[in-house]
VEXNUPA-323667 format. One record per residue: residue number from 1; chain; x, y, z of N, C-alpha, C in turn. Coordinates in nm, 4 decimals. Layout:
BEGIN
<atom n="NUM" chain="A" n_X="X" n_Y="Y" n_Z="Z" ca_X="X" ca_Y="Y" ca_Z="Z" c_X="X" c_Y="Y" c_Z="Z"/>
...
This chain:
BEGIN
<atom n="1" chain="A" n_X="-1.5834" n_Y="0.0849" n_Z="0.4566" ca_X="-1.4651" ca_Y="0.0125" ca_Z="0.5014" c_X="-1.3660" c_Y="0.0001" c_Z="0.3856"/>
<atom n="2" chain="A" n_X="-1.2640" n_Y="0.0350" n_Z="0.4198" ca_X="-1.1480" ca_Y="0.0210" ca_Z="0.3169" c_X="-1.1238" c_Y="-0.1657" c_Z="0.2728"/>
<atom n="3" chain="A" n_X="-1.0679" n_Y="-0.1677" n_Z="0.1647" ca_X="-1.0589" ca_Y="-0.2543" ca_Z="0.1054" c_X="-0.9250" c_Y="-0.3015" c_Z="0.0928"/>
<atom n="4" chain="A" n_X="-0.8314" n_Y="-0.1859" n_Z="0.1261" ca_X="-0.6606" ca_Y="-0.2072" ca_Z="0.0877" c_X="-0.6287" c_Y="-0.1193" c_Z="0.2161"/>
<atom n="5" chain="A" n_X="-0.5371" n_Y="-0.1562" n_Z="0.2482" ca_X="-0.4332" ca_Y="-0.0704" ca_Z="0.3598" c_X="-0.3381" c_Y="-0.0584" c_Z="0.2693"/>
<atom n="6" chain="A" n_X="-0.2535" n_Y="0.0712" n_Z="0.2400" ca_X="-0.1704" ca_Y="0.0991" ca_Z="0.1668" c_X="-0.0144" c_Y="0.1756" c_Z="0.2936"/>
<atom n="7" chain="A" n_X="0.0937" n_Y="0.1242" n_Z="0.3073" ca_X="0.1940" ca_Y="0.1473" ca_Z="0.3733" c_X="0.2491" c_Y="0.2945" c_Z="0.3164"/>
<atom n="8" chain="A" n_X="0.2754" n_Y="0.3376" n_Z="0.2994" ca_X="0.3723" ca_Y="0.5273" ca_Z="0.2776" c_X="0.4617" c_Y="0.5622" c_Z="0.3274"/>
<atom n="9" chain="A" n_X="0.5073" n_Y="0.6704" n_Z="0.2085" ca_X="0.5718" ca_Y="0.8070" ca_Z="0.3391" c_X="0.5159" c_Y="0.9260" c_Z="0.2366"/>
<atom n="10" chain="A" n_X="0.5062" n_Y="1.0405" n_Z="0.3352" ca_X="0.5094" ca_Y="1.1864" ca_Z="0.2886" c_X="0.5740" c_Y="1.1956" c_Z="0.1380"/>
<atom n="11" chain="A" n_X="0.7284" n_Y="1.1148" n_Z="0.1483" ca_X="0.7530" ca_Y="1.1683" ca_Z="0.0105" c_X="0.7572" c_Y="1.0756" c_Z="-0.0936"/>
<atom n="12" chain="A" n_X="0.7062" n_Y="0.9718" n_Z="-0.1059" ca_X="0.7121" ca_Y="0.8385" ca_Z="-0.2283" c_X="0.6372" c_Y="0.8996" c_Z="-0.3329"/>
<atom n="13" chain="A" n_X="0.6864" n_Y="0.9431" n_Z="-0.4403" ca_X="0.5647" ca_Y="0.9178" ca_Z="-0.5408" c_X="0.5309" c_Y="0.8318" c_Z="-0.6057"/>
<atom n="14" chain="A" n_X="0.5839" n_Y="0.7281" n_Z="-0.5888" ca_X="0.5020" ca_Y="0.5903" ca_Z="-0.6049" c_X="0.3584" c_Y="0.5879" c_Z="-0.5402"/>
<atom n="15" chain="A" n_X="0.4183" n_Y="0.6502" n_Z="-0.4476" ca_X="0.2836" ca_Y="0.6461" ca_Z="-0.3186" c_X="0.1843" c_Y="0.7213" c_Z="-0.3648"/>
<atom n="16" chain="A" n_X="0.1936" n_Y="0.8561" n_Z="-0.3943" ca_X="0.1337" ca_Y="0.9402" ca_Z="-0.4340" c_X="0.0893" c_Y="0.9121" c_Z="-0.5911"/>
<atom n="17" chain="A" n_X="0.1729" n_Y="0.8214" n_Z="-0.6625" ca_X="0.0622" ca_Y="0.8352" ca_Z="-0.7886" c_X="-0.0500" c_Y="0.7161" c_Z="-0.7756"/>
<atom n="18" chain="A" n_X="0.0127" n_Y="0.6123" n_Z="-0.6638" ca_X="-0.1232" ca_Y="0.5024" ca_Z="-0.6348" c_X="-0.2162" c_Y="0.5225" c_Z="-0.6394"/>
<atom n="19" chain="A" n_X="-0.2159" n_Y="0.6344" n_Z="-0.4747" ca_X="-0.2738" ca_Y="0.7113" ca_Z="-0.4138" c_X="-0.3950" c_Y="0.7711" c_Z="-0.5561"/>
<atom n="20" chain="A" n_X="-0.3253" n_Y="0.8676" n_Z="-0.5648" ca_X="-0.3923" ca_Y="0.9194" ca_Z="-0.6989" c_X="-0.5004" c_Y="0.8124" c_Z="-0.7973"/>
<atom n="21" chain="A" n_X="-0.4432" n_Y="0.7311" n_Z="-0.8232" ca_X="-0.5222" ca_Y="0.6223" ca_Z="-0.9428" c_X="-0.6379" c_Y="0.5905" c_Z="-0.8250"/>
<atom n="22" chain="A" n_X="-0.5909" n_Y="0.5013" n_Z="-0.7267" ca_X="-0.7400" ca_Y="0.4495" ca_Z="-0.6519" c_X="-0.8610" c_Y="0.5749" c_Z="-0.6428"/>
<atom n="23" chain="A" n_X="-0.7874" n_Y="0.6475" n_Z="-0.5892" ca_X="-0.8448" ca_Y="0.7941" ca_Z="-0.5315" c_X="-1.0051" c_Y="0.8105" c_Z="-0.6709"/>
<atom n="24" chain="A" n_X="-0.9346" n_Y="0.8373" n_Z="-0.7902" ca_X="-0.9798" ca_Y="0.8385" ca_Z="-0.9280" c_X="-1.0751" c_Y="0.7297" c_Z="-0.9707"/>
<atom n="25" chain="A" n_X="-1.0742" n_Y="0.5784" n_Z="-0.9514" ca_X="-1.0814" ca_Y="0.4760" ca_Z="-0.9338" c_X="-1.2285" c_Y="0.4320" c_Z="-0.8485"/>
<atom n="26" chain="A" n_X="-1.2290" n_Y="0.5082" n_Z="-0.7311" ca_X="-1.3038" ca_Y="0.5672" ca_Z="-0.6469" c_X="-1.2840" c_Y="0.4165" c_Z="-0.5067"/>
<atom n="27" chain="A" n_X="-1.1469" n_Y="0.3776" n_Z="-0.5241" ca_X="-1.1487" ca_Y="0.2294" ca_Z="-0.4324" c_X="-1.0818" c_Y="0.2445" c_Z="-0.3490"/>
<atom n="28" chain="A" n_X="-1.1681" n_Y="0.2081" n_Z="-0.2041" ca_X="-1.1174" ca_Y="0.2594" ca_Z="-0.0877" c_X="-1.0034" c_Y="0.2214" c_Z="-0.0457"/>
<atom n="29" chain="A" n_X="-0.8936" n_Y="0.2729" n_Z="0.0629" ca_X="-0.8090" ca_Y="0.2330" ca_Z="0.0835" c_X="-0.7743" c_Y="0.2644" c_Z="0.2049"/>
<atom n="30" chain="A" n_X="-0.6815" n_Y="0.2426" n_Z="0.3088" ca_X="-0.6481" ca_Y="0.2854" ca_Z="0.4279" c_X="-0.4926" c_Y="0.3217" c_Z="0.4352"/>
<atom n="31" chain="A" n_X="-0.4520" n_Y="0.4152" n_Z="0.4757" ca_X="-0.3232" ca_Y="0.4546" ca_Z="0.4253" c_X="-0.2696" c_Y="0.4969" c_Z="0.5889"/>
<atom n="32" chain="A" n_X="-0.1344" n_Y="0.4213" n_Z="0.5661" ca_X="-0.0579" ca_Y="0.4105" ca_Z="0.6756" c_X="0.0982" c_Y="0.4400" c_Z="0.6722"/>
<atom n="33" chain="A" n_X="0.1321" n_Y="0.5722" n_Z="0.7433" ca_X="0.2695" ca_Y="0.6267" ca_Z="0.7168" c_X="0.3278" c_Y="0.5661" c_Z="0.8084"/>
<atom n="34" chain="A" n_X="0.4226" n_Y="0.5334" n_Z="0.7575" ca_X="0.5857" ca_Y="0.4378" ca_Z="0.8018" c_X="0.6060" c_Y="0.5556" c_Z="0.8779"/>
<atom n="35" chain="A" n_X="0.5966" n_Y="0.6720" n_Z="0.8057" ca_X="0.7456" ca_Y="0.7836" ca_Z="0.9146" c_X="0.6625" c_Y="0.8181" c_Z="1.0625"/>
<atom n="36" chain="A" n_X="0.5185" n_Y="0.7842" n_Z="1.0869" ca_X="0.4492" ca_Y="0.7988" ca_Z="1.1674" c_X="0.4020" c_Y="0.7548" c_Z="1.2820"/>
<atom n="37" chain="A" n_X="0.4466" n_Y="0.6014" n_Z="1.2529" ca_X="0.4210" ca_Y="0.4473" ca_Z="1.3288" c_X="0.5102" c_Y="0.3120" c_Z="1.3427"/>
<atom n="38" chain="A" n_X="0.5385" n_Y="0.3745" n_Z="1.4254" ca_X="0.6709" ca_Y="0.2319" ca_Z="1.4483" c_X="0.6154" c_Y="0.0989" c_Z="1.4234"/>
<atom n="39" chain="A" n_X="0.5095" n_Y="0.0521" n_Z="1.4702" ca_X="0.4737" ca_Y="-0.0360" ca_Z="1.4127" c_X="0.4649" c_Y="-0.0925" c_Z="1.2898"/>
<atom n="40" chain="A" n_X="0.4399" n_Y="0.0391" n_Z="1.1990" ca_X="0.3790" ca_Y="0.0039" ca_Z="1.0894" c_X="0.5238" c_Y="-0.0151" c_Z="0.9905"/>
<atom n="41" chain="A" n_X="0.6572" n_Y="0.0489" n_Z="1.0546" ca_X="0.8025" ca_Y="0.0273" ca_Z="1.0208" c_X="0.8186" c_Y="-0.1162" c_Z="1.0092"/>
<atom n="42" chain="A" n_X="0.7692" n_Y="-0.2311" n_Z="1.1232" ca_X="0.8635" ca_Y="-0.3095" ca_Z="1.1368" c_X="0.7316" c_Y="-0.4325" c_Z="1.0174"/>
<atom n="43" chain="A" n_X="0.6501" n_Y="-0.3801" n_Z="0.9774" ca_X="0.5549" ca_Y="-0.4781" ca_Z="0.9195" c_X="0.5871" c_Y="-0.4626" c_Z="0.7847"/>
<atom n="44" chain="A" n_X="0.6465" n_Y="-0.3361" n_Z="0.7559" ca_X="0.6997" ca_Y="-0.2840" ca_Z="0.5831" c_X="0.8296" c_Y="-0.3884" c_Z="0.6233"/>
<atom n="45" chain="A" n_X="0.9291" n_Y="-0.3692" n_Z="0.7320" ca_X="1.0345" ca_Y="-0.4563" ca_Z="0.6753" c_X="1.0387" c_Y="-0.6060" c_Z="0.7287"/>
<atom n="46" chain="A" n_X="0.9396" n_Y="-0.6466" n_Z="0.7357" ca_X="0.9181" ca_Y="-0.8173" ca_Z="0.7414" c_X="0.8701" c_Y="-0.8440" c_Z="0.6251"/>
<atom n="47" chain="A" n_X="0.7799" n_Y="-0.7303" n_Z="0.5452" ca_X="0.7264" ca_Y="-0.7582" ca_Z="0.4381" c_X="0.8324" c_Y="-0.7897" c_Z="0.3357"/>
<atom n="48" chain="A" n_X="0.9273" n_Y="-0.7019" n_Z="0.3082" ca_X="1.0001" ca_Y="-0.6559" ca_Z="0.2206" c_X="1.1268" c_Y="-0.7066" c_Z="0.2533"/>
<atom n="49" chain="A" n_X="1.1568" n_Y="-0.8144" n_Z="0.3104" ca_X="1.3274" ca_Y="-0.8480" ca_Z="0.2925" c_X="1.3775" c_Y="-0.7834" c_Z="0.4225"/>
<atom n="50" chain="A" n_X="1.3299" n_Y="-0.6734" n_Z="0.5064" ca_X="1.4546" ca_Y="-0.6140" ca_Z="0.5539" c_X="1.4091" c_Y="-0.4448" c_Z="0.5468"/>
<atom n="51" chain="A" n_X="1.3963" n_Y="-0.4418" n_Z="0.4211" ca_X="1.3846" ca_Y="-0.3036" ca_Z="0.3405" c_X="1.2593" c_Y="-0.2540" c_Z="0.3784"/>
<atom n="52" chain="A" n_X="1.2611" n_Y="-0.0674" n_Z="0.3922" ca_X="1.1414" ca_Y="0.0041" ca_Z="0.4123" c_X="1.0932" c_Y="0.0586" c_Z="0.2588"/>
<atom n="53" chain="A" n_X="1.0505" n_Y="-0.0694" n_Z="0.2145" ca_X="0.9442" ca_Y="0.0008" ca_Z="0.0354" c_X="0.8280" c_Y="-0.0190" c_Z="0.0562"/>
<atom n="54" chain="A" n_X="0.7746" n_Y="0.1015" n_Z="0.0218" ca_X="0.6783" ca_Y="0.1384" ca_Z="-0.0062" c_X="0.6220" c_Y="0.2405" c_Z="-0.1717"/>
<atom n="55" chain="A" n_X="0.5111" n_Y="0.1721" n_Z="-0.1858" ca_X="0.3739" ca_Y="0.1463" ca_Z="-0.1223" c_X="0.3969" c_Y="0.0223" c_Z="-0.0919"/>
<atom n="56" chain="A" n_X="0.3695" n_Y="-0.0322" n_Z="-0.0156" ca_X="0.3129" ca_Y="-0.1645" ca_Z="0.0396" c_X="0.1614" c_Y="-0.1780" c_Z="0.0441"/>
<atom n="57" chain="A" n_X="0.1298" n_Y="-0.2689" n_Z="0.0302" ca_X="-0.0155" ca_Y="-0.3132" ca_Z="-0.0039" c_X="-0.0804" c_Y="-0.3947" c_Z="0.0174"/>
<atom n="58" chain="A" n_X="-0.1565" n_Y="-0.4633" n_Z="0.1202" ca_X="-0.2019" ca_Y="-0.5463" ca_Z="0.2123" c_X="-0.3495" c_Y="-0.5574" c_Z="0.1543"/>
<atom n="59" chain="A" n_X="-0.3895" n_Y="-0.6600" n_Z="0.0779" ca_X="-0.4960" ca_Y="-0.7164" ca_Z="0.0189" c_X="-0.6031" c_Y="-0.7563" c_Z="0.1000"/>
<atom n="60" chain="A" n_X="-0.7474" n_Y="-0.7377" n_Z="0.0814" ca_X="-0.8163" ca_Y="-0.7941" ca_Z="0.1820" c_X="-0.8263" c_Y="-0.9235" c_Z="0.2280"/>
<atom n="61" chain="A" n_X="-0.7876" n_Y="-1.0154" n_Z="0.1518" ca_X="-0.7021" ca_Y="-1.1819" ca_Z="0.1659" c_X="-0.5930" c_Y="-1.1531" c_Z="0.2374"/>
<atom n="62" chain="A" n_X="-0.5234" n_Y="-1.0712" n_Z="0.2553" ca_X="-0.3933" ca_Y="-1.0529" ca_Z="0.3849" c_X="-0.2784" c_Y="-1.0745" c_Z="0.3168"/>
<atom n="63" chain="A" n_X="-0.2797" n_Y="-1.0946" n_Z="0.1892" ca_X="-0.1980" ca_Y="-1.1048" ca_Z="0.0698" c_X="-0.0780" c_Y="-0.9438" c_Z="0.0506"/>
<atom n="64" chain="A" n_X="0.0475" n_Y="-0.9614" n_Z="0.0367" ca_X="0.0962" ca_Y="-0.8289" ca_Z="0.0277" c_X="0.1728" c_Y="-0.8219" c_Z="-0.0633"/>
<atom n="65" chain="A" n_X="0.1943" n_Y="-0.6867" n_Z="-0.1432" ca_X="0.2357" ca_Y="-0.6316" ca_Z="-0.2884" c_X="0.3495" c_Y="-0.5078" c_Z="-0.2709"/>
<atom n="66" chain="A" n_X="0.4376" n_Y="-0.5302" n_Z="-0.2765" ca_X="0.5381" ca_Y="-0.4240" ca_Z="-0.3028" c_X="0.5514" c_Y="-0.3404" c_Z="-0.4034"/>
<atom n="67" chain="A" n_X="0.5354" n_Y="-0.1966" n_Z="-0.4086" ca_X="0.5018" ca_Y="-0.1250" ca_Z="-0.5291" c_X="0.4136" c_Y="-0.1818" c_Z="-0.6346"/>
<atom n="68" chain="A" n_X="0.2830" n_Y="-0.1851" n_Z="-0.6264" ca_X="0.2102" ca_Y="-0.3037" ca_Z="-0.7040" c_X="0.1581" c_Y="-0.1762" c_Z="-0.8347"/>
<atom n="69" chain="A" n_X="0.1577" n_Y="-0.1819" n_Z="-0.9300" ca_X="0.0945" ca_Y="-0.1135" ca_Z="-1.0420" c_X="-0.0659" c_Y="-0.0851" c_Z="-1.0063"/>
<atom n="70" chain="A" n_X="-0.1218" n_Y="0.0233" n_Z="-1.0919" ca_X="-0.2410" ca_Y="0.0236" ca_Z="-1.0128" c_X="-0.3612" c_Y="-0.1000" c_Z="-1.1023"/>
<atom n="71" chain="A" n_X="-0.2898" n_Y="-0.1412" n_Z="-1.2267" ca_X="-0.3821" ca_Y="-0.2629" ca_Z="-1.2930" c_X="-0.3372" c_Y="-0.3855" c_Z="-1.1764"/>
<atom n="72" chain="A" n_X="-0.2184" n_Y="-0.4017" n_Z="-1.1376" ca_X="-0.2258" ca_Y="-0.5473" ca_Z="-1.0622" c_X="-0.3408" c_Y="-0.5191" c_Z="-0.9412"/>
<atom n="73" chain="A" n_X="-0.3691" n_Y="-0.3834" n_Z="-0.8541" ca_X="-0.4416" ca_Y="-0.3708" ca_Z="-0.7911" c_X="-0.5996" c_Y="-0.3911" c_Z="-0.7622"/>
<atom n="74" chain="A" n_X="-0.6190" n_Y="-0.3710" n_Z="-0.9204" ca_X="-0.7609" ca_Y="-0.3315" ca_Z="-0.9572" c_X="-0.7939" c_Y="-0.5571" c_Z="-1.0112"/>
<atom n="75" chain="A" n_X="-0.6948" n_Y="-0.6068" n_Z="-1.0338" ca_X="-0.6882" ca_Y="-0.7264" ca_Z="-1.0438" c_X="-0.7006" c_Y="-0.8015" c_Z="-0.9650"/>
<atom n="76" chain="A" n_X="-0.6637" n_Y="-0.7642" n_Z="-0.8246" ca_X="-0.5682" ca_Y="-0.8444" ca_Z="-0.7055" c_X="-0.7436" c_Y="-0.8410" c_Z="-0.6552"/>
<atom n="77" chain="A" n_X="-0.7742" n_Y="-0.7076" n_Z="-0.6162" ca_X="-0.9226" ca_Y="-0.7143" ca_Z="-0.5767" c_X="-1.0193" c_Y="-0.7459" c_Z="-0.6368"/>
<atom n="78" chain="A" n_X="-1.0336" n_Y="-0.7883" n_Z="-0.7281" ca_X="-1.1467" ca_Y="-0.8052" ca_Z="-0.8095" c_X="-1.1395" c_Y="-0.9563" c_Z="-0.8472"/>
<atom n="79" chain="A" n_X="-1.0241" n_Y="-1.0111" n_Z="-0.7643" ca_X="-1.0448" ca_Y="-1.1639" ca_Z="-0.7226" c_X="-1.1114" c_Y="-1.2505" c_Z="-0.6259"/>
């Protein structure tokens, strides 16, 4: 079971270097494209002001992180 739901798109490399660190990291995650799911559009912009940023990052506490570094990550969970 994933531990993080992570929000996206195809082209963020924010996204993609997250992606990358957890991946490395070996900490699961669940990854959910904005350009894919309307739903998952309108939960990035309640999160965020308005705005579609991503990564978004939904903590297993239900806690959420806008572009979060991958140390605040490895922090956030290990709380």
């Amino acid at each position: 079971m994933a531990d993080l739901t992570m929000y996206t798109t195809s082209w963020c490399g924010f996204c993609r270097r997250l992606k990358l660190q957890l991946d490395e990291a070996g900490i699961a995650y669940r990854e959910v494209d904005i350009e894919r799911d309307p739903d998952a559009v309108a939960f990035v912009e309640q999160a965020n002001g308005g705005n579609r940023t991503v990564p978004t990052v939904v903590f297993p506490d239900e806690s959420v992180a806008t572009n979060p570094s991958f140390s605040e990550v490895q922090q956030r969970i290990a709380a």
